[in-house]
DRENSE-406184 format. One record per residue: residue in three letters; x, y, z of N, C-alpha, C in turn. Coordinates in steps of 0.001 Angstrom, whole numbers. Each point is the difference from the previous one (the first is absolute). Layout:
% DRENSE-406184
<node "ala", <X, Y, Z>, <X, Y, Z>, <X, Y, Z>>
...
% end
This chain:
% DRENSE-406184
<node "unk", <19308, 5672, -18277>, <-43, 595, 1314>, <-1451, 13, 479>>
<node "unk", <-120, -846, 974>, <-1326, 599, 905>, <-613, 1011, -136>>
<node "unk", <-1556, 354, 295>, <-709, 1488, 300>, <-526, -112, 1334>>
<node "unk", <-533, -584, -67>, <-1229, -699, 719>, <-529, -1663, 459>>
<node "unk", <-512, -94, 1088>, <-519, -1192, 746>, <-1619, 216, -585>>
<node "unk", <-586, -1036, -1086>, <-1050, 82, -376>, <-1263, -689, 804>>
<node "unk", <-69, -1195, 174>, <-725, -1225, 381>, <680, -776, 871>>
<node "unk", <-668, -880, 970>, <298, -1261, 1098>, <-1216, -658, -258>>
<node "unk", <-289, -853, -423>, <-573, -1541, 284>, <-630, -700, 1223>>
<node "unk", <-1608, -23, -53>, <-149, -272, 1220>, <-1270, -721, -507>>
<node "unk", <342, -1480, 516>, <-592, -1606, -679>, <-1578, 825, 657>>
<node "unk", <-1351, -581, -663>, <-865, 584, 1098>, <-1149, -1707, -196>>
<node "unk", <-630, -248, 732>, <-1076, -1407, 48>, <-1034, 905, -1171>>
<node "unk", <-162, 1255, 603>, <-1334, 621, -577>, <496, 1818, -106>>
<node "unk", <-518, 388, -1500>, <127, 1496, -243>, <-463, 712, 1173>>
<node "unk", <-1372, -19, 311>, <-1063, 935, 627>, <460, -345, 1019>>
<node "unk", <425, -1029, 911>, <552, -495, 1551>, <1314, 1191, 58>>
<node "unk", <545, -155, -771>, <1435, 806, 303>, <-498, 1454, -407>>
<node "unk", <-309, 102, -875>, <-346, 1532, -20>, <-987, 985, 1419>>
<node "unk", <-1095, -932, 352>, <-711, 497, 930>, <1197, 288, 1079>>
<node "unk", <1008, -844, 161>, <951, -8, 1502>, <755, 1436, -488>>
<node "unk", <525, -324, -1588>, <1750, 1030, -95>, <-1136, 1366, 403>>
<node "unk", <-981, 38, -1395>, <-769, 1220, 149>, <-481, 251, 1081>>
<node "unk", <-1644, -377, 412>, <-549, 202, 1156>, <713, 26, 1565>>
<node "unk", <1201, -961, 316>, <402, -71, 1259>, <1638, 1058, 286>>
<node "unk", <648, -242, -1325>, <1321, 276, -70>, <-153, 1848, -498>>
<node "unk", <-1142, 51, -791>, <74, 1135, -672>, <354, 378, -1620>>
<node "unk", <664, -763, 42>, <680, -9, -1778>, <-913, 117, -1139>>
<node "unk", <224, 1023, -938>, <-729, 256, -1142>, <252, -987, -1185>>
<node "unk", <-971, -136, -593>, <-19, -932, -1073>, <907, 1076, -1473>>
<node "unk", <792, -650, -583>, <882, 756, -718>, <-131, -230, -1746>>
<node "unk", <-778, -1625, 304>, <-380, -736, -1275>, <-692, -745, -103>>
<node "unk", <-955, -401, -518>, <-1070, -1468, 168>, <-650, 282, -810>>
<node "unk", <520, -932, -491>, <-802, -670, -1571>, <-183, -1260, -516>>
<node "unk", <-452, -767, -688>, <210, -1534, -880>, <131, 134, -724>>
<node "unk", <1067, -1171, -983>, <632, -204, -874>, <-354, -1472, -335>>
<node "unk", <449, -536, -952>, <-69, -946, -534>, <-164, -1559, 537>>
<node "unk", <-403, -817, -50>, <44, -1018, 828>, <-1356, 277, 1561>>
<node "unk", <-403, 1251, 313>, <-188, 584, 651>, <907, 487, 1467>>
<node "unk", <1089, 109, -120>, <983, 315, 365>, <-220, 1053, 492>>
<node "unk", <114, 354, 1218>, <-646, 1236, 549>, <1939, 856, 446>>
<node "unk", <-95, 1201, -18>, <1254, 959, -116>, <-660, 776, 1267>>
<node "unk", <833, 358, 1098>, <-684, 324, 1384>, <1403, 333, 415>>
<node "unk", <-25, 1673, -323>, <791, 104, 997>, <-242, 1172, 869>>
<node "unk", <806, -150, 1432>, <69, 997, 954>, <941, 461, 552>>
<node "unk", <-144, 1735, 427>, <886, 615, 679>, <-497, 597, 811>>
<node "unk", <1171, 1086, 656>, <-34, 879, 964>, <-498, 1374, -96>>
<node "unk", <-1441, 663, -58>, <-463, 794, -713>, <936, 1354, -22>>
<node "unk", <4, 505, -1028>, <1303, 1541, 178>, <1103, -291, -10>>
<node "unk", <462, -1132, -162>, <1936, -341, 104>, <258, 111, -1486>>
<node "unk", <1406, 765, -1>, <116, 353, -999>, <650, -797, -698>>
<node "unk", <14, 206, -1557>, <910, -622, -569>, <-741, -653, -1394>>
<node "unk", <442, -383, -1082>, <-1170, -512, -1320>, <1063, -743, -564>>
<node "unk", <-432, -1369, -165>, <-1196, -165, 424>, <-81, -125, 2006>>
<node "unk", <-1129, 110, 351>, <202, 61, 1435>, <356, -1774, 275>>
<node "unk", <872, 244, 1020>, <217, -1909, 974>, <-1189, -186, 360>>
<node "unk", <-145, -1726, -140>, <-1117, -15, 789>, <-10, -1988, 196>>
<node "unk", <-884, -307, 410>, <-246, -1650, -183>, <-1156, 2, -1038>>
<node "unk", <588, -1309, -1041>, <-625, -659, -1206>, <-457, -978, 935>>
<node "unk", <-1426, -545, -240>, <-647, -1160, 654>, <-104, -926, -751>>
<node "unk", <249, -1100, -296>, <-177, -1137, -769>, <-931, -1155, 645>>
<node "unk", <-400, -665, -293>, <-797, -1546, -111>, <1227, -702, -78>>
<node "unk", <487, -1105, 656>, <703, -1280, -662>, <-232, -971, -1380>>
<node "unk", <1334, -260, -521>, <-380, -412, -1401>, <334, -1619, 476>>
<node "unk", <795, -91, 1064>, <195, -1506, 593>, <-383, -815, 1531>>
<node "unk", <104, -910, 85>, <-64, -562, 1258>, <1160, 518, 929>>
<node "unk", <1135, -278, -635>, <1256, 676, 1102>, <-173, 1335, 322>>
<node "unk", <-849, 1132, -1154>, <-117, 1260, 321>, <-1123, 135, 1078>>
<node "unk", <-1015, -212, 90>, <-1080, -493, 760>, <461, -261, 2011>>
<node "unk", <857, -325, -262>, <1195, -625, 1747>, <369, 1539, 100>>
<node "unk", <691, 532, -1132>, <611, 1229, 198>, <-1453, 1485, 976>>
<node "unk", <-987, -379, -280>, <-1105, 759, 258>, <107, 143, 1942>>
<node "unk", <548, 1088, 581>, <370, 197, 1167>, <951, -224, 714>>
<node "unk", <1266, -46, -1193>, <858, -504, 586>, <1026, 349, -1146>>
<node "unk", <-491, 1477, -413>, <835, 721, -1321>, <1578, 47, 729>>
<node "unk", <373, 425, 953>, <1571, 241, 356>, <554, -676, 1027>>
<node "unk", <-898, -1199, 243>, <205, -933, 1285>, <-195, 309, 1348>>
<node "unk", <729, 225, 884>, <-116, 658, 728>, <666, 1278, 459>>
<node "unk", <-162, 851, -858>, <519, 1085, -32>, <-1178, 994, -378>>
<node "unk", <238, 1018, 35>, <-915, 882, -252>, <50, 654, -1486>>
<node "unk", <-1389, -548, -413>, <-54, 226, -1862>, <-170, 1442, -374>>
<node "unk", <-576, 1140, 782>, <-353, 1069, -751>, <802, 790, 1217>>
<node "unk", <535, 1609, 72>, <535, 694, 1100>, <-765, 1616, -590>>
<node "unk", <-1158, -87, 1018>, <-614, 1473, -83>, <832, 1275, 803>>
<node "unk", <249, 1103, -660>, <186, 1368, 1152>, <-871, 703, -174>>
<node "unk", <-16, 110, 1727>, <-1193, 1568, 620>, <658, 869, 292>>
<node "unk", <-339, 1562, -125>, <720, 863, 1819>, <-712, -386, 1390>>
<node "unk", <-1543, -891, -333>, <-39, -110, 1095>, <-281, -1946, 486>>
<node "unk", <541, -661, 143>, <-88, -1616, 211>, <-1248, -138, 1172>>
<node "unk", <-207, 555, 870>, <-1130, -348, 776>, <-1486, 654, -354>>
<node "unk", <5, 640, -845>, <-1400, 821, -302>, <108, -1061, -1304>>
<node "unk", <732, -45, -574>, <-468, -908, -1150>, <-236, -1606, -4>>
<node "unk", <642, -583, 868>, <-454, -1425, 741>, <-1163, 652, 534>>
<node "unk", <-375, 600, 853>, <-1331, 224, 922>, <-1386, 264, -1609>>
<node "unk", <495, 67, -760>, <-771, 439, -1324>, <-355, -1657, -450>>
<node "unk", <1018, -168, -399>, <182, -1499, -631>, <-1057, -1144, 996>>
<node "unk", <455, -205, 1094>, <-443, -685, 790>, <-1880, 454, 196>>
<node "unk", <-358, 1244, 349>, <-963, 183, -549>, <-811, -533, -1217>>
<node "unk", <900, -523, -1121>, <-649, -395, -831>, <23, -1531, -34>>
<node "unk", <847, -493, 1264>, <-120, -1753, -544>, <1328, 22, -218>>
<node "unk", <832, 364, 93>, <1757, -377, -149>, <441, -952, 1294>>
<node "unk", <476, -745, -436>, <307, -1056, 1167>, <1583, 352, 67>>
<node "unk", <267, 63, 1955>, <1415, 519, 114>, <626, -1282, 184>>
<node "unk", <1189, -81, -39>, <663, -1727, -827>, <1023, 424, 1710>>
<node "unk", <456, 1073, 74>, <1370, 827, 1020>, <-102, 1124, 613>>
<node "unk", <-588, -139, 772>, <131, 1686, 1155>, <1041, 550, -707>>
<node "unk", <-445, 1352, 275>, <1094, 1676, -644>, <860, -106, 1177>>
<node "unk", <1187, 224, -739>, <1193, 225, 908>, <916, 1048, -605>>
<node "unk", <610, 179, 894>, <1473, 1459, -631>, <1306, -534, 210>>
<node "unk", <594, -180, -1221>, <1176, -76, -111>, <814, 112, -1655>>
<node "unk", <1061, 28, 604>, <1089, 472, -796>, <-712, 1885, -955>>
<node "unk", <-425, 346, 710>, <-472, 1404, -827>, <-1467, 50, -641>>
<node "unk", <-1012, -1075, 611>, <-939, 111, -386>, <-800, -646, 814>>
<node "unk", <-1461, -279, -357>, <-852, -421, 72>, <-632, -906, -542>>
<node "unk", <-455, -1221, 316>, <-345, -356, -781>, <-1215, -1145, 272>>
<node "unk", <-843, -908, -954>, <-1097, -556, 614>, <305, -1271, -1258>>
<node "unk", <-679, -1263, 832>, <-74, -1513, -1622>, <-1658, 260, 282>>
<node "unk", <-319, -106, -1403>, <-1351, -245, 231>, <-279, -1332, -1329>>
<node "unk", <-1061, -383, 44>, <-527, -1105, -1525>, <-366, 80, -1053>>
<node "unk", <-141, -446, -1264>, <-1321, 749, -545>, <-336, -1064, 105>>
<node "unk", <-1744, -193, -968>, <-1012, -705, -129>, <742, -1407, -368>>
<node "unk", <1007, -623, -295>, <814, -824, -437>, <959, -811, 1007>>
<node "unk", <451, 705, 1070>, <1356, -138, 814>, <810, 695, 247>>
<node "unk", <485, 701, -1450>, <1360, 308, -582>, <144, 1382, 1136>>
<node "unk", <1324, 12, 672>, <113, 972, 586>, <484, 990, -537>>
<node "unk", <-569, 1490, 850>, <84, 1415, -688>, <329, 789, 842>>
<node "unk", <1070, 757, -47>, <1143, 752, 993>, <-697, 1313, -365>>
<node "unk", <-348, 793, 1479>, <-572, 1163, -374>, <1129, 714, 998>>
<node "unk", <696, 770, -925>, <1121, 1302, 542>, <297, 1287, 521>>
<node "unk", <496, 759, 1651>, <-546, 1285, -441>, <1687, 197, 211>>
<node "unk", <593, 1010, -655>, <1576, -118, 474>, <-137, 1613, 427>>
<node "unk", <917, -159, 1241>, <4, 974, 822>, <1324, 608, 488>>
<node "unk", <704, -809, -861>, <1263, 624, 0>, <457, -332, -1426>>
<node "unk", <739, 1065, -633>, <680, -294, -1480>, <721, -1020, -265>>
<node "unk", <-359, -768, -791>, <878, -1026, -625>, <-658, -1294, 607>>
<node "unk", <-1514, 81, 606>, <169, -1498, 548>, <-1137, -569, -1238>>
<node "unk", <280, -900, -49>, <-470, -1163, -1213>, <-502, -1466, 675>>
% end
């Protein structure tokens, strides 16, 4: 039986490139980072204060192939790879964007929420959520 959603996978060109964006632009606390063998660097991030242990978060990897390498901005195709919630979607885009967040989709309201596409440093689009009525997803 399931507990928990541990890790997601997120191809990166460069450690310090993606970290400066998740951390510095997105906000996200560093949860793990270390090297290992091979020099294999272990990098991961979350949502600072969300509960849960181990906490969810994105594992950052390097590509080990050429086909993985294609995958680099283009983790869920065109769909949106990561889905953040706020209580508030426009103070926290107005935050983000402040820092260099590139908006991919004007905020719009529907079906019970709010919501905004923005990029990261990569492409990969990132659904930032505020739901304003129960049950919207």
């Amino acid at each position: 039986m399931l507990s928990a959603l541990g890790r997601t996978t997120l191809l990166v060109r460069d450690y310090d490139e993606a970290l400066a964006f998740y951390r510095d632009a997105l906000g996200l606390a560093v949860l793990h980072d270390s090297t290992g063998p091979g020099e294999q660097r272990y990098l991961h991030l979350g949502v600072p204060g969300q509960p849960g242990e181990p906490a969810p978060g994105l594992w950052m990897l390097r590509p080990t192939s050429d086909g993985d390498v294609a995958l680099i901005g283009r983790q869920a195709g065109d769909h949106p790879f990561l889905v953040f919630y706020t209580s508030d979607c426009a103070g926290t885009l107005a935050e983000w964007v402040s820092r260099g967040v590139r908006v991919k989709r004007a905020p719009r309201e529907e079906g019970g929420a709010v919501f905004v596409h923005v990029e990261d440093c990569y492409g990969n689009d990132i659904l930032l959520v505020e739901r304003i009525t129960e049950g919207a997803d």
